[in-house]
C-alpha positions in Angstrom: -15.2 7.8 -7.0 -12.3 9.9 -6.4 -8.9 7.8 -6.9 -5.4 8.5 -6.1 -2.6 8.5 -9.1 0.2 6.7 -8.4 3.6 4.9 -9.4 5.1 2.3 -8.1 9.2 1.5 -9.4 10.8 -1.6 -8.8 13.9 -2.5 -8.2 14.6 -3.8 -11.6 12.9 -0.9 -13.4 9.4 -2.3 -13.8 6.8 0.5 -13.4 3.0 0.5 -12.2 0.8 3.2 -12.6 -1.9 2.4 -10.5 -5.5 4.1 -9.9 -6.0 3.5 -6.4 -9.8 4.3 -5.7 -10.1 6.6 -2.7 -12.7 5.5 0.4 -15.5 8.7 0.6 -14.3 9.7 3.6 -10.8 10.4 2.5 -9.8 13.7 4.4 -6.6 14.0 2.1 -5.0 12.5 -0.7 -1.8 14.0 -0.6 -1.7 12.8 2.7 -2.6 9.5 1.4 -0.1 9.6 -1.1 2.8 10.7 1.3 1.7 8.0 3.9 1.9 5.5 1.1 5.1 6.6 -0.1 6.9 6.6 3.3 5.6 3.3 3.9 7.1 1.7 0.7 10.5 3.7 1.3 10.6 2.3 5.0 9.7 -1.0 3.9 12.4 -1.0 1.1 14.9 1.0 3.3 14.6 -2.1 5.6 14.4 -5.0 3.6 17.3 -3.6 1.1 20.6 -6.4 1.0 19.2 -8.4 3.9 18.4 -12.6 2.5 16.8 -13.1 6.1 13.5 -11.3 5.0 11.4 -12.6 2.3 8.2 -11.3 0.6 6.2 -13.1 2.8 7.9 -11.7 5.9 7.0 -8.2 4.8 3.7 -9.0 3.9 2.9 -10.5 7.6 4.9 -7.3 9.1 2.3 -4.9 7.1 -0.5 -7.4 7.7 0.5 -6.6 11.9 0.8 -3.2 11.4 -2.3 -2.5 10.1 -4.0 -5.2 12.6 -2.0 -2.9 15.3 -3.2 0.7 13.8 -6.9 -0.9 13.6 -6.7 -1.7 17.2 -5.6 1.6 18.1 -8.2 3.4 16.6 -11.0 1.7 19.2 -14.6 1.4 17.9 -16.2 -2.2 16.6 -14.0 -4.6 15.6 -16.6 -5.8 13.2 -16.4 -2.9 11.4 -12.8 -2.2 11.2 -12.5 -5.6 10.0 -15.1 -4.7 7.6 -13.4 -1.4 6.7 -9.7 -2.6 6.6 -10.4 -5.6 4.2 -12.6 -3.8 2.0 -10.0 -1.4 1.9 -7.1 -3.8 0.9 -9.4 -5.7 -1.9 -10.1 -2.6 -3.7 -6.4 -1.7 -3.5 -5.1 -5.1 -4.7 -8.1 -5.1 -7.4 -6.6 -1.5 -8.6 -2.6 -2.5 -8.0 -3.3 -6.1 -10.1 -4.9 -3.9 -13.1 -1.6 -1.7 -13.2 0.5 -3.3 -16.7 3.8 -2.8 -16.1 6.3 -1.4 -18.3 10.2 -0.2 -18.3 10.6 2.6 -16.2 12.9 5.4 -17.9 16.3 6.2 -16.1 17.7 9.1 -16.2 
């Protein structure tokens, strides 16, 4: 299975280099990746200095977003149900194998 290489920084320095596994019908990974990436900046870009969003908020904000995009796309709910949550276990099963470690500054 094809995976996609990638880093996630914390705001503290902590860094995660995770091995996300790619679905087989994956038309890009770069696109993937860049997707990814502008998600986490928007979501940080937003969140950043504001004490009236927790974790949990952005959690339940992605969780609608990607109930919203699923919608969007038509077809069997069944199946995008099937398809999103598989997607998300073996992304949180990659992500919670990540060890973290201090992330060089420059």
């Amino acid at each position: 299975m094809e995976t996609l290489a990638f880093t996630a920084v914390t705001s503290s320095g902590r860094a995660y280099d995770i091995a996300f596994p790619l679905h087989p019908q994956t038309r890009s990974a770069q696109g993937v990746s860049d997707l990814l990436t502008a998600v986490l900046e928007a979501v940080s870009r937003t969140a950043e200095g504001r004490n009236d969003v927790s974790d949990g908020d952005v959690f339940q904000a992605l969780a609608m977003a990607l109930a919203v995009r699923a919608r969007m796309v038509g077809g069997s709910a069944e199946h995008l149900e099937s398809l999103v949550t598989g997607l998300f276990a073996d992304a949180h099963a990659a992500a919670r194998q990540a060890q973290p470690y201090a992330a060089g500054r420059a």
